[in-house]
Residue frames as qw, qx, qy, qz and C-alpha x, y, z in Angstrom:
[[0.000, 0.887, 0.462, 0.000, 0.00, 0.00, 0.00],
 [0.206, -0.883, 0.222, 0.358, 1.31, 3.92, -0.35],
 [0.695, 0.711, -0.071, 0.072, 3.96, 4.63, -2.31],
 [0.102, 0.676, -0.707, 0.183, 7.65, 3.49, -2.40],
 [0.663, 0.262, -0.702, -0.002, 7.09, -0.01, -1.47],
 [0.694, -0.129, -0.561, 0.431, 8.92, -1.17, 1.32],
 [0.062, -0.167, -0.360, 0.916, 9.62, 2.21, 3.20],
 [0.391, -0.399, -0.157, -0.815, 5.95, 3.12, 1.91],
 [0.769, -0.408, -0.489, -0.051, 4.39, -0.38, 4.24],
 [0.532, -0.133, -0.540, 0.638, 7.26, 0.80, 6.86],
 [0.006, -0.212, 0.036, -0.977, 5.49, 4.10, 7.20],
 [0.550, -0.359, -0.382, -0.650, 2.16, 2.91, 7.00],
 [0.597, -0.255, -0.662, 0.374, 3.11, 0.00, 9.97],
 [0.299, -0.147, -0.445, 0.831, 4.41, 3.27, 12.01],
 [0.258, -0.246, -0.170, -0.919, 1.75, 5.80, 11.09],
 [0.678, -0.340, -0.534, -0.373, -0.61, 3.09, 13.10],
 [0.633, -0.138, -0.633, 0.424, 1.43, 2.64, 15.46],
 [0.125, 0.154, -0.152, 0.968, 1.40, 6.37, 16.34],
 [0.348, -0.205, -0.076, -0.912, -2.44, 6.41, 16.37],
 [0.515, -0.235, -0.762, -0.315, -3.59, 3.74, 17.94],
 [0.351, -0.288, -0.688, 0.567, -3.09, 4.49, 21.29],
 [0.248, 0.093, 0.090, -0.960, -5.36, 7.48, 20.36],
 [0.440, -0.132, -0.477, -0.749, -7.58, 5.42, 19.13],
 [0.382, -0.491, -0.780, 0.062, -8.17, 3.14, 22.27],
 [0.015, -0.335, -0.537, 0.774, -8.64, 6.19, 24.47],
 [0.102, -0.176, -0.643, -0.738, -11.39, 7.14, 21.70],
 [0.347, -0.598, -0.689, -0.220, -14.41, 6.08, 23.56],
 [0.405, -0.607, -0.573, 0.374, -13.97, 8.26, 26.24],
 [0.155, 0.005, 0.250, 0.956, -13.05, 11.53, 24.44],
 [0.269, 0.603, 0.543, -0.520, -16.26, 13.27, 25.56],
 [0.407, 0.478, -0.077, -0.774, -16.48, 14.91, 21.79],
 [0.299, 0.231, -0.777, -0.504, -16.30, 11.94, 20.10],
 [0.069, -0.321, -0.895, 0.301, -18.80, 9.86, 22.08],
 [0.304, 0.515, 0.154, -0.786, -21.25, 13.18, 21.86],
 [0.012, 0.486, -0.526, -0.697, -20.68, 13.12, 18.46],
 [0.167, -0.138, -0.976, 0.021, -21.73, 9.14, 17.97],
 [0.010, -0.294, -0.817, 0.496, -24.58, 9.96, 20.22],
 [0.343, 0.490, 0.145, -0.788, -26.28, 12.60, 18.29],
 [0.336, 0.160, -0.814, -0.446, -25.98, 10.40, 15.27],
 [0.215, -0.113, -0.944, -0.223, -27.91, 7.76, 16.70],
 [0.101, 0.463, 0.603, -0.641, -30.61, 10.15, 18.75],
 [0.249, 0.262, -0.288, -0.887, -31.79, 12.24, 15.74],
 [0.327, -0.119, -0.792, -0.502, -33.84, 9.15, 14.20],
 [0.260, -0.433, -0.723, 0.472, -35.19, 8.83, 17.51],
 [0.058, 0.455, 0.224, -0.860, -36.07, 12.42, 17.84],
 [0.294, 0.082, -0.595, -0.743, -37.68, 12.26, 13.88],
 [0.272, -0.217, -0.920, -0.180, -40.08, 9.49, 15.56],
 [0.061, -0.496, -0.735, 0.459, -41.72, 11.46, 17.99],
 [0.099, 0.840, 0.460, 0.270, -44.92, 13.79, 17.29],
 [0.407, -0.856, 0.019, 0.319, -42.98, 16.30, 18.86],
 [0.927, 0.058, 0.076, 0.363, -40.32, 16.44, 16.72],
 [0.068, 0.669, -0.261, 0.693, -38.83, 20.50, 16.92],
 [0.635, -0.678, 0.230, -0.290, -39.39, 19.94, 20.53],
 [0.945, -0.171, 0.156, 0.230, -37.36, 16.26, 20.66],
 [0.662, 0.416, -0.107, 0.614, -34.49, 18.45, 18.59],
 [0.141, -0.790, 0.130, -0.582, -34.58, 21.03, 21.11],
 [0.698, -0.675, 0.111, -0.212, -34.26, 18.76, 23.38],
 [0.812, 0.067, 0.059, 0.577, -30.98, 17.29, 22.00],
 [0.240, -0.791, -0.166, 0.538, -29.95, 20.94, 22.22],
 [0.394, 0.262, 0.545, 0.692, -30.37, 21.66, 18.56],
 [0.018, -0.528, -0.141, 0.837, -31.16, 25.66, 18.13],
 [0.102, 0.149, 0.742, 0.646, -33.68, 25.13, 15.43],
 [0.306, -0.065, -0.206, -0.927, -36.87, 26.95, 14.01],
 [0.607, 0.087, 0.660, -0.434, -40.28, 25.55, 14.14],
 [0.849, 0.436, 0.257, -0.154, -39.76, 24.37, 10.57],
 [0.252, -0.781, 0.420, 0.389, -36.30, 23.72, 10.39],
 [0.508, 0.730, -0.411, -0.199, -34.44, 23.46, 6.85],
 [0.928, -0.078, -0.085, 0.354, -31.47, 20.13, 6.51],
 [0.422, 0.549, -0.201, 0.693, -29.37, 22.92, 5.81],
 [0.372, -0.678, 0.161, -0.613, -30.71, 24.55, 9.04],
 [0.889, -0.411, 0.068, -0.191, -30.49, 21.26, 11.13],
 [0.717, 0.256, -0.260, 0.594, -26.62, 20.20, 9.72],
 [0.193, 0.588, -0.377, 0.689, -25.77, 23.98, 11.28],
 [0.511, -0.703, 0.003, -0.495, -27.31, 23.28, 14.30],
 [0.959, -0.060, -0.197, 0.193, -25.70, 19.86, 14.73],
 [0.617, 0.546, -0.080, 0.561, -22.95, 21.39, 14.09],
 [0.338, -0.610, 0.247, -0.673, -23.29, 24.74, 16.93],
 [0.777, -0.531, -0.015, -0.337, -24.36, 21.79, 19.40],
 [0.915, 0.051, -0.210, 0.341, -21.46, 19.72, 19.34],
 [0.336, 0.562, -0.309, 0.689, -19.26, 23.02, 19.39],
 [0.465, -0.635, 0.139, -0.601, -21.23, 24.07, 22.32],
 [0.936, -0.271, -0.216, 0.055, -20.36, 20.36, 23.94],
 [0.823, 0.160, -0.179, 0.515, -17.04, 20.63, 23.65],
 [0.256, 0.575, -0.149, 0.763, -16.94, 23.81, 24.89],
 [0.623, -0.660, 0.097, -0.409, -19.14, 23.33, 28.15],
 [0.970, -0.215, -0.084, 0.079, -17.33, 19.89, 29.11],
 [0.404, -0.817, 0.386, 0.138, -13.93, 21.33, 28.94],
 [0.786, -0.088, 0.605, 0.090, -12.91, 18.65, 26.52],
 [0.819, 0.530, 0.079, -0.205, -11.70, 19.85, 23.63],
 [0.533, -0.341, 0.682, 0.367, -9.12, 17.68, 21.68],
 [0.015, -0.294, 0.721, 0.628, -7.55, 17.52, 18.28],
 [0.081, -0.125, -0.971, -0.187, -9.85, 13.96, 17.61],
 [0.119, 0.589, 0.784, -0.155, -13.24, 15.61, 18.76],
 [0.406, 0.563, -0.015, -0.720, -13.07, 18.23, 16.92],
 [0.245, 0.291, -0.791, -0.480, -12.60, 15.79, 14.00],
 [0.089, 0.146, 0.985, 0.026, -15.18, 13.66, 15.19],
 [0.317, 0.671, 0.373, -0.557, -17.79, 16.65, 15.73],
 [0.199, 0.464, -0.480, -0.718, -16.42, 17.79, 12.02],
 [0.027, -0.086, 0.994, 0.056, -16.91, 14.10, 10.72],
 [0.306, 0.519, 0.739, -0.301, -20.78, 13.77, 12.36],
 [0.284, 0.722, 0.397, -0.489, -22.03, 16.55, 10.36],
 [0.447, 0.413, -0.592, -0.528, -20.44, 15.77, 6.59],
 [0.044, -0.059, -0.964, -0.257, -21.70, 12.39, 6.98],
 [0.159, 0.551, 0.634, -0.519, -25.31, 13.85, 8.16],
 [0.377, 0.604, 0.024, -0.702, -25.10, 16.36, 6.05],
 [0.079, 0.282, -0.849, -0.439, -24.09, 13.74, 2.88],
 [0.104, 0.295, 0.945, -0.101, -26.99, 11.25, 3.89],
 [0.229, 0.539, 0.401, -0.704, -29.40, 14.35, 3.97],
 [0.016, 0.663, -0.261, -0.701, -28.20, 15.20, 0.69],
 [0.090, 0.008, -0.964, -0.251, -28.42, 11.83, -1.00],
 [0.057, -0.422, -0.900, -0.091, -32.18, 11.21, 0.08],
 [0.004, -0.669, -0.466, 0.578, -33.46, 14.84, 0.04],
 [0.467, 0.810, 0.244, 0.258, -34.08, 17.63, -2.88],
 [0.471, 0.602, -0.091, 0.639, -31.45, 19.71, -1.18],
 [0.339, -0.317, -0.550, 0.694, -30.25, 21.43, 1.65],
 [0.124, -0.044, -0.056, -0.990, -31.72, 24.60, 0.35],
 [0.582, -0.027, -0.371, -0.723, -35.31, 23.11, -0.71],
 [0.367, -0.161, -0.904, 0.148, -35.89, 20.57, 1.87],
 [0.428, -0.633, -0.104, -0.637, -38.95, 21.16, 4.16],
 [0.337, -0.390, 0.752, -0.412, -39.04, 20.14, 7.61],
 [0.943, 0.119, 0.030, -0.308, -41.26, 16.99, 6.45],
 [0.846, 0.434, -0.278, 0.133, -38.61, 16.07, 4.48],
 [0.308, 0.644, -0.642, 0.281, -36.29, 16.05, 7.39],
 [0.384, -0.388, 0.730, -0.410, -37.86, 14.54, 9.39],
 [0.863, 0.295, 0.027, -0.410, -38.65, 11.57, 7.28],
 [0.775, 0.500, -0.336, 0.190, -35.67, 11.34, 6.21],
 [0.043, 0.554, -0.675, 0.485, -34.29, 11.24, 9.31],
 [0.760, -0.191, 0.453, -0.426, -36.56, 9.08, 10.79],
 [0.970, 0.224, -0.096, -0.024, -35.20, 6.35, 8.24],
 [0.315, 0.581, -0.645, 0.384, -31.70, 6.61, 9.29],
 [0.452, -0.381, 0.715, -0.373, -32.80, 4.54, 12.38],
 [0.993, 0.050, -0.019, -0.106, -33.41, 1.52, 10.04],
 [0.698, -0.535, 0.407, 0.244, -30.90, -0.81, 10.54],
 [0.781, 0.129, 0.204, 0.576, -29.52, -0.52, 7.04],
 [0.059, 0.896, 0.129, 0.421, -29.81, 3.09, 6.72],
 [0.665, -0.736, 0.100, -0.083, -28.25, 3.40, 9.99],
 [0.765, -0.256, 0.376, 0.456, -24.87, 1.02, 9.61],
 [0.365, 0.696, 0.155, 0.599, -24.36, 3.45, 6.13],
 [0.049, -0.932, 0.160, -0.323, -24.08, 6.58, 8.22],
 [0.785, -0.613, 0.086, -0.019, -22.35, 4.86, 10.72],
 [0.803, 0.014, 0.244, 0.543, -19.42, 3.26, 8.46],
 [0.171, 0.836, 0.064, 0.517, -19.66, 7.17, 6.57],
 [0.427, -0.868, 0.043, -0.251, -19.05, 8.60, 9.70],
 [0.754, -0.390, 0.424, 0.315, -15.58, 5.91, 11.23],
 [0.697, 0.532, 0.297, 0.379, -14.58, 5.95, 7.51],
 [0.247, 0.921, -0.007, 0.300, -14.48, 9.97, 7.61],
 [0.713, -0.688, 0.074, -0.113, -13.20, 10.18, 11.19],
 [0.824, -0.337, 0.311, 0.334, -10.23, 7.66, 10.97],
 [0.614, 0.454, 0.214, 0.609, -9.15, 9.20, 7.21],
 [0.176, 0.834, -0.100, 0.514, -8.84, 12.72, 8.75],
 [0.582, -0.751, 0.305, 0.071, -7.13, 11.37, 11.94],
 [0.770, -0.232, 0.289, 0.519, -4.41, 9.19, 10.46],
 [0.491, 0.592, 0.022, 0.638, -3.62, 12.36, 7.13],
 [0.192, -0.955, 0.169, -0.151, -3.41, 14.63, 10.41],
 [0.614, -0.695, 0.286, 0.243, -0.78, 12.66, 11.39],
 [0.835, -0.003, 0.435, 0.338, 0.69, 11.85, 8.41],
 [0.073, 0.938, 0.052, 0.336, 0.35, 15.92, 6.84],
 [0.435, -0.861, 0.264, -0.024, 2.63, 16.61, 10.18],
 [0.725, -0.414, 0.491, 0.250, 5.48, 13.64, 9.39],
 [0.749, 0.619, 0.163, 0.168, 5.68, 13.78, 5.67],
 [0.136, 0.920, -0.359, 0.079, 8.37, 16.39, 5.86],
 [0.755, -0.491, 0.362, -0.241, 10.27, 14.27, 8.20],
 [0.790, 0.051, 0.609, 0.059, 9.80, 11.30, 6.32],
 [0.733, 0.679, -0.024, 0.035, 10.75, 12.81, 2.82],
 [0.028, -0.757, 0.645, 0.098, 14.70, 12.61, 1.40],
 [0.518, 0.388, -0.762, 0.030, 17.20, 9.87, 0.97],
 [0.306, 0.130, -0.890, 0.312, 16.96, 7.08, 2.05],
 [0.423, 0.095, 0.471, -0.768, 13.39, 8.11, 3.90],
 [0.519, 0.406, 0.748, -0.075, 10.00, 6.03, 3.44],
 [0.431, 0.790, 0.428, -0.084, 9.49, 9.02, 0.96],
 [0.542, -0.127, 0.271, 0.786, 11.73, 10.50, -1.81],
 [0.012, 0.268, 0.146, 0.952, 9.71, 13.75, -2.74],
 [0.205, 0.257, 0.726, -0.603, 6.92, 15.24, -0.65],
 [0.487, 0.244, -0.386, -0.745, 4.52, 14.40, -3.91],
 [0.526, -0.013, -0.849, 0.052, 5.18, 10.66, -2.76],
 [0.023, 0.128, 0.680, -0.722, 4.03, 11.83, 0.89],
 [0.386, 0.201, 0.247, -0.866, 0.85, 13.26, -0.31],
 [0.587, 0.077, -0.688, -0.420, -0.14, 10.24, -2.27],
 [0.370, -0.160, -0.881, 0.248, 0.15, 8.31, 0.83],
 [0.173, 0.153, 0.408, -0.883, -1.92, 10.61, 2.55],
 [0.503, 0.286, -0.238, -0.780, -4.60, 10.05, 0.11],
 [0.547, 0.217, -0.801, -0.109, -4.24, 6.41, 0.12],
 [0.107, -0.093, -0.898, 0.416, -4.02, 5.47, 3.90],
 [0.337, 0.166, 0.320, -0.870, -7.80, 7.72, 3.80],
 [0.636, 0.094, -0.308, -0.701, -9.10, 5.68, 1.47],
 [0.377, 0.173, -0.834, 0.364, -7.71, 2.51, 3.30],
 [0.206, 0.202, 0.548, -0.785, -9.55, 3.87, 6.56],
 [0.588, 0.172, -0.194, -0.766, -12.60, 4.76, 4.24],
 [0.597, 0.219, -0.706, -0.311, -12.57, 1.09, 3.18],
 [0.182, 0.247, -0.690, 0.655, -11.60, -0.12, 6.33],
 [0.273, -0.052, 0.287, -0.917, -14.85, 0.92, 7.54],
 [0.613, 0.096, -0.695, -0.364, -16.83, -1.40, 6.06],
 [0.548, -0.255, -0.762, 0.234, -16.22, -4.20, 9.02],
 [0.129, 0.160, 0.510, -0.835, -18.27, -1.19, 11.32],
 [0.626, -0.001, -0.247, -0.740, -21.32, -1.13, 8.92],
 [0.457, 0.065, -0.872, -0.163, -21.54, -4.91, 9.58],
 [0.361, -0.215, -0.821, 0.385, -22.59, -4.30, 13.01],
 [0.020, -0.101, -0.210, 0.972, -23.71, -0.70, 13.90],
 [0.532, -0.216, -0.445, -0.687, -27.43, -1.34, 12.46],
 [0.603, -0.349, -0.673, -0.248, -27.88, -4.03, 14.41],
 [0.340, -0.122, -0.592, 0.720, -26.06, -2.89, 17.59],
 [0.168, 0.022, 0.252, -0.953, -28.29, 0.19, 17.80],
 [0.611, -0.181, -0.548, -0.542, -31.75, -1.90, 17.03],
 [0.625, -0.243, -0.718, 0.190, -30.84, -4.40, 19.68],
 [0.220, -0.061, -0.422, 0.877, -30.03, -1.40, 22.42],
 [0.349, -0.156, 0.014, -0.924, -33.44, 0.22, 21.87],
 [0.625, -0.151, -0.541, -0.541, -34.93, -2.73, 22.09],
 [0.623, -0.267, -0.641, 0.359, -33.42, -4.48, 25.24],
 [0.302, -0.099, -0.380, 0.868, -33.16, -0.95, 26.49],
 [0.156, 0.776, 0.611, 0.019, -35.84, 1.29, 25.24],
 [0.071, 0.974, -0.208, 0.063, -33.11, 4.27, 25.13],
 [0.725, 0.337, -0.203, 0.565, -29.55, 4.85, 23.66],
 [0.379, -0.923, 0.014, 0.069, -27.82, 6.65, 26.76],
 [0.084, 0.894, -0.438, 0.026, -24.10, 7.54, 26.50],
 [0.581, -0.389, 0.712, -0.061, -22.97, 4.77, 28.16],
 [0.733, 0.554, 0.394, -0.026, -24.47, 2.59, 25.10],
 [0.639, 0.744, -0.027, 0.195, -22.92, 4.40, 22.56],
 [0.086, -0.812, 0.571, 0.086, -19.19, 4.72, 24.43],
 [0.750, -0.174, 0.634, 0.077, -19.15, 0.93, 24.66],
 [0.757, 0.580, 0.274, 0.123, -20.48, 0.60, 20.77],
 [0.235, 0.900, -0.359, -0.078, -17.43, 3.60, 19.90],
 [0.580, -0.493, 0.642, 0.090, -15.03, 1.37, 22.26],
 [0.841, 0.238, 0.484, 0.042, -15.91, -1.97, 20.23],
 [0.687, 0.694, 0.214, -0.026, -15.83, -0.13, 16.83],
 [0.216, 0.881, -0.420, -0.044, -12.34, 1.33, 17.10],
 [0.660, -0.376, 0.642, -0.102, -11.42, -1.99, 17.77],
 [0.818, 0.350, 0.429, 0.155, -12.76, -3.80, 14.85],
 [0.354, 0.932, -0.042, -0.058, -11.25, -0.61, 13.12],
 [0.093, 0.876, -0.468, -0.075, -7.70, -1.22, 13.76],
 [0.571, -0.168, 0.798, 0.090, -7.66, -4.79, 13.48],
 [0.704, 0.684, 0.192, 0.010, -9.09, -3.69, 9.55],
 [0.043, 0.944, -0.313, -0.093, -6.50, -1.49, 9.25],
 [0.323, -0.579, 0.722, 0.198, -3.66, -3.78, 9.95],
 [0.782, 0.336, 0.487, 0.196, -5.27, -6.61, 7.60],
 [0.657, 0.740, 0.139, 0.039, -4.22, -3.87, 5.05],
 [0.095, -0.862, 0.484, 0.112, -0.67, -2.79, 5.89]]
């Protein structure tokens, strides 16, 4: 994988190595758990007759007939606002808050007329199918996919220099930014062995549970960055 061969796989080997220990403390990174959590409350909040009220109550700052475009920014404002009450922001939740709301706002975009020309019907329909279980494992793998491809080019944007010259994994930093592009689609791909599960995980939790509380969705984050870097290495 990557480019140069040998020193490109020796890069990739190390470029994991560097992030993995970010990735087991993952589940507990209060923005990335949020993050996860609003993802899988929103279909919830589309099911009830209430449904401006059930987004208000996820502390989404939205009209009484609120636009996708209007509901992506809100997403968006709430998370910030998370990260900013809890004291907690890091590098990886702002990338994870960044992450929720281009794969929200992608899904919207894919099964609506537009951010501009959606009505609130049409979001909350279309949100209220994102809590089937295949609809659901899509955003989910969208979401790890985006997540892990803009954590491992941060690190790998920062080492390229580093790593470029004689005798280095890279011999021009044209060869660096290929790999950068590569290990994201890798990660993108990668993702895949989270859709397998993430439909059903969040079906089964409402059902044994009757509500997805935090605690739920750190375990499910835990799990997933697991299966994630045991994809990861299948490719290196």
């Amino acid at each position: 994988m990557g480019a140069g061969g040998e020193f490109a796989a020796m890069a990739a080997e190390a470029t994991l190595d560097a992030v993995e220990e970010e990735m087991d403390a993952a589940s507990l990174d209060p923005g990335v758990v949020r993050s996860v959590h609003l993802l899988t409350l929103l279909p919830e909040a589309a099911s009830t007759e209430g449904f401006v009220g059930a987004l208000r109550d996820l502390d989404l700052d939205v009209s009484d007939a609120p636009s996708a475009l209007e509901l992506v920014g809100a997403v968006s404002e709430a998370l910030d606002r998370h990260l900013d009450r809890s004291r907690s922001r890091t590098d990886l939740g702002e990338m994870a808050a960044l992450a929720a709301v281009e794969s929200l706002t992608s899904a919207l975009l894919a099964r609506t007329e537009g951010l501009f020309e959606s009505t609130a019907e049409d979001v909350q329909r279309e949100l209220q199918l994102l809590g089937t279980v295949k609809n659901f494992a899509g955003l989910a793998r969208d979401f790890f996919g985006r997540l892990t491809a803009r954590h491992l080019a941060y690190y790998v944007d920062r080492e390229v220099p580093v790593l470029t010259g004689s005798n280095q994994p890279f011999r021009h930093l044209a060869d660096g930014e290929q790999y950068s592009k590569l290990i994201g689609q890798h990660a993108y791909e990668a993702a895949r062995t989270v859709q397998d599960f993430a439909g059903g995980w969040r079906s089964k939790a409402l059902y044994e549970n009757d509500q997805l509380t935090e605690d739920h969705t750190r375990k499910f984050v835990s799990y997933a960055f697991v299966k994630m870097r045991e994809e990861l290495r299948r490719g290196v």
